[in-house]
C-alpha positions as CSV (number, residue, x, y, z in Angstrom):
1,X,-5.5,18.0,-1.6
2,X,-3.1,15.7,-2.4
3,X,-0.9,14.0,0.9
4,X,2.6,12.6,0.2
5,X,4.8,10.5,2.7
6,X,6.7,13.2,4.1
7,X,3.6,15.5,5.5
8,X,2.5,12.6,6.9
9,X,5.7,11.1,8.6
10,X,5.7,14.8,10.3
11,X,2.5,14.4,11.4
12,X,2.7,11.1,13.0
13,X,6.1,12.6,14.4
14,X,4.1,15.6,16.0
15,X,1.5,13.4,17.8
16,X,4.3,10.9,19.1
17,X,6.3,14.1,20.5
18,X,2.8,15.3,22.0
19,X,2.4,12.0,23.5
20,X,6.2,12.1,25.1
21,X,5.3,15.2,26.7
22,X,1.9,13.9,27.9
23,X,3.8,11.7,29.6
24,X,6.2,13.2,31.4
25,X,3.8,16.2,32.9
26,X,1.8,16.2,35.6
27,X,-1.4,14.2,35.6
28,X,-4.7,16.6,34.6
29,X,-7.7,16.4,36.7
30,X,-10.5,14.6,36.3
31,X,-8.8,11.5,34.1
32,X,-8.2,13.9,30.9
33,X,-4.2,12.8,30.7
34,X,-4.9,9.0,30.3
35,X,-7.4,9.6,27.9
36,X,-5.4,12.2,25.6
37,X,-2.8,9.2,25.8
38,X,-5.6,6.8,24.5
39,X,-6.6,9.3,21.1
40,X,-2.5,10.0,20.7
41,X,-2.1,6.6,20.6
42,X,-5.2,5.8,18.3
43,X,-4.5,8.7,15.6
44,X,-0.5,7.4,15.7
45,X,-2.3,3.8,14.9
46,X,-4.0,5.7,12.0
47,X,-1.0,7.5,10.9
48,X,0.6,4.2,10.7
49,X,-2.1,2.8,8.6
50,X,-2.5,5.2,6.4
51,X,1.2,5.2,5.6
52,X,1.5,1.6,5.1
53,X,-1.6,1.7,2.6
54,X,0.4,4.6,0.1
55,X,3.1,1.7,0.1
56,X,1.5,0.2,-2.9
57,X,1.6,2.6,-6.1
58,X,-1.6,3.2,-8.4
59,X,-0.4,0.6,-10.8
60,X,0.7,-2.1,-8.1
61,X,-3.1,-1.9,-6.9
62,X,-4.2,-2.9,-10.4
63,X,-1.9,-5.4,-11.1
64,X,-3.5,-7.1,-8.1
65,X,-6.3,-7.6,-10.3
66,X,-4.3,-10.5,-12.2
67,X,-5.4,-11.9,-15.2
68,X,-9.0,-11.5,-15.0
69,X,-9.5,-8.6,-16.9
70,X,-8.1,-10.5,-19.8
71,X,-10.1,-13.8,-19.1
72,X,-13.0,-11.6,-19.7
73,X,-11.6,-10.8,-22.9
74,X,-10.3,-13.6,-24.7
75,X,-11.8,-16.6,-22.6
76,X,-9.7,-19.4,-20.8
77,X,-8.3,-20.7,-24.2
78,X,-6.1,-17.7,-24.4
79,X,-4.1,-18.7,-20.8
80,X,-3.7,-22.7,-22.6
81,X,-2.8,-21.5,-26.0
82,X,0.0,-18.6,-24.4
83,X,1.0,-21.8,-22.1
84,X,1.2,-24.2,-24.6
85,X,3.6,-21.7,-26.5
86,X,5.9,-21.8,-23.5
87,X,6.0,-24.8,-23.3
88,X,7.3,-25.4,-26.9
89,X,9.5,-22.2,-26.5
90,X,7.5,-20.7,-29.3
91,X,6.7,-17.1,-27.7
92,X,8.0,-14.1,-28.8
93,X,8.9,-12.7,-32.0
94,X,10.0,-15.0,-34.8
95,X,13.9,-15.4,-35.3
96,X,15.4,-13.4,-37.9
97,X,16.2,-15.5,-41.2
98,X,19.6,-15.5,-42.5
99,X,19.7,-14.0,-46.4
């Protein structure tokens, strides 16, 4: 099942609002209330996480990969020849000629 940003903004929401309450109540015996306070606090640190990792798009996680799929494929000649062309301004498609 697919999660988008919304679902898990209201989650994070829910355990934050649980926490607030946690706070304000009477303390449970035996020590339970600080340590429901320590999970809230841990599962709002993964909420957090998890919504700064689906920041990045699919194709923004490849384009990470830079230019080495492409060194694999046409060698380290390819980057000097393509930088070589800009350097002479003589990328790109050819200018149309005048009839």
């Amino acid at each position: 099942m697919a999660t988008d940003r919304a679902s898990i903004q209201a989650l994070k929401n829910l355990i934050a609002e649980t926490d607030l309450i946690l706070s304000t109540t009477v303390p449970l015996p035996e020590n339970r209330t600080p340590r429901c306070r320590e999970l809230l606090r841990a599962a709002l640190a993964l909420t957090d996480d998890i919504l700064k990792q689906q920041r990045m798009t699919p194709s923004e996680l490849l384009g990470h990969k830079g230019g080495s799929a492409t060194a694999a494929k046409f060698g380290p000649e390819h980057f000097r020849e393509i930088a070589a062309m800009r350097q002479k301004h003589a990328g790109g498609r050819p200018r149309k000629q005048a009839d």
